[in-house]
C-alpha positions as a printed NumPy array, in Angstrom:
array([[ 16.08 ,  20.586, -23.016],
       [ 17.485,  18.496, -25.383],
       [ 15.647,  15.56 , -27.779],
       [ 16.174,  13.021, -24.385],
       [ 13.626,  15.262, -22.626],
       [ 10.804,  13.642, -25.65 ],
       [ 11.528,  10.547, -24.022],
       [ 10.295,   8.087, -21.056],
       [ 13.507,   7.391, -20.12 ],
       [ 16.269,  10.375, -18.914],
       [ 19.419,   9.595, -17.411],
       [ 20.117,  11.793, -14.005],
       [ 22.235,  14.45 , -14.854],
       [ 19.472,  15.212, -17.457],
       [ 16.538,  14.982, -15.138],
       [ 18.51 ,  16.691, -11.893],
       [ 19.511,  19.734, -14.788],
       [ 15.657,  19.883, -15.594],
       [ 13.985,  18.266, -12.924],
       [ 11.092,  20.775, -12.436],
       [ 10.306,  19.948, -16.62 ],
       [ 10.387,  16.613, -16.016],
       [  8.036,  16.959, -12.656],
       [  5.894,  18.683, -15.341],
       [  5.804,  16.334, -17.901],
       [  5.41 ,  13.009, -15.409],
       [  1.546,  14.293, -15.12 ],
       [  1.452,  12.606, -18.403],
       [  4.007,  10.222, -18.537],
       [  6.312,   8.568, -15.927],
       [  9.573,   9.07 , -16.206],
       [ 12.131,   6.315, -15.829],
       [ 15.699,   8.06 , -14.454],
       [ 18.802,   6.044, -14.952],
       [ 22.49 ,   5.88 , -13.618],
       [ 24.602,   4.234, -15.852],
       [ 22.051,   3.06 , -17.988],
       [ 20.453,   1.085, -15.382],
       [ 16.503,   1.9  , -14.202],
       [ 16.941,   3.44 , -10.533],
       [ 13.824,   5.591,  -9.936],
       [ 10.437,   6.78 , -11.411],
       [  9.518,   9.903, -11.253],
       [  5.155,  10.008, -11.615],
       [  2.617,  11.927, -10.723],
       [  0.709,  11.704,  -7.081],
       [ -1.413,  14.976,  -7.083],
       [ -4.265,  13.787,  -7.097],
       [ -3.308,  10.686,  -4.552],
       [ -3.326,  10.628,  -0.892],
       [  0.594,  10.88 ,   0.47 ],
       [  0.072,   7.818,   2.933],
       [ -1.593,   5.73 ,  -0.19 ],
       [  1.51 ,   6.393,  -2.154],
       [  3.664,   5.367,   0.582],
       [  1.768,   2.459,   1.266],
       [  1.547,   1.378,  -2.501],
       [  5.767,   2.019,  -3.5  ],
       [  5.918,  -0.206,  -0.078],
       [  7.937,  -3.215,  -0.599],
       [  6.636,  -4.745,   2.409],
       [  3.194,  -3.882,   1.102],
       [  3.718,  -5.637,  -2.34 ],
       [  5.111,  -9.01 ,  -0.386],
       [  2.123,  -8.786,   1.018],
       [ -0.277,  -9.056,  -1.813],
       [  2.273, -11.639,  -3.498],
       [  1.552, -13.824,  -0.413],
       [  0.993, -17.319,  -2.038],
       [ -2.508, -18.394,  -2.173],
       [ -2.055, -21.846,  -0.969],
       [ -1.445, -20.173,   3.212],
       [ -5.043, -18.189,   2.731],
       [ -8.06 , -19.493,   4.816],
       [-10.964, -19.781,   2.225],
       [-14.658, -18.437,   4.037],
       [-16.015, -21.719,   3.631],
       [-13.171, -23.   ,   6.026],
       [-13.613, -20.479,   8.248],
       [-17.48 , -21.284,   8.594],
       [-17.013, -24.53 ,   8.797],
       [-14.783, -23.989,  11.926],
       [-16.543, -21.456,  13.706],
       [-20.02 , -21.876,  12.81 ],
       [-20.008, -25.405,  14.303],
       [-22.601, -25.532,  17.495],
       [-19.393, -25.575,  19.696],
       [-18.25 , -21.823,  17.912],
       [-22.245, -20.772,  18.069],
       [-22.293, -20.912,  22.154],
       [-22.961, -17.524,  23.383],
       [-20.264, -16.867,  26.264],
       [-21.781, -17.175,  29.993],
       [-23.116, -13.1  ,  30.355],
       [-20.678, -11.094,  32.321],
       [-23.605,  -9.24 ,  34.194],
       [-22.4  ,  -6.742,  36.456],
       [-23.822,  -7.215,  40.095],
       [-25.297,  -4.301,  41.374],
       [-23.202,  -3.107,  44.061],
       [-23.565,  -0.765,  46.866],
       [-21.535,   2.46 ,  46.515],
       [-20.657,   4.283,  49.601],
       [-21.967,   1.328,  52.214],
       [-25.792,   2.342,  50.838]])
């Protein structure tokens, strides 16, 4: 490898030449791989995670969600307040089963 392989950042003929060094070296570091000098993957280190957590984190659906703006959440007082009023505390009439004769006994 040459002195680029020292670095964070690899372009992707360098890291597709020595892309089992660089899987390597991402347990320390992630690696940033370019085309054209522009950022188009990361190349880190998951051994220790569970696949469907890394899936679910590198999501970007998953990441909208946790940028959703603060001002649409329900706050738990609010949510008491509605539906610990006496109207929300009403039990629903039982559904007790009648007992029923099986077979005409």
């Amino acid at each position: 490898m040459n002195k680029s392989s020292r670095s964070r950042v690899v372009g992707i003929r360098e890291a597709k030449a020595h892309l089992s060094e660089y899987i390597k070296k991402s347990r320390d570091v992630p690696i940033v791989i370019t085309s054209h000098g522009k950022p188009e993957a990361v190349l880190f280190n998951v051994s220790d995670q569970d696949p469907e957590d890394v899936i679910l984190f590198t999501s970007p659906e998953f990441q909208s969600a946790l940028a959703y703006p603060e001002s649409k959440l329900i706050r738990s007082a609010e949510l008491l307040k509605k539906y610990n009023s006496p109207a929300a505390r009403q039990k629903p009439p039982s559904a007790k089963s009648k007992k029923t004769r099986v077979n005409g006994r």
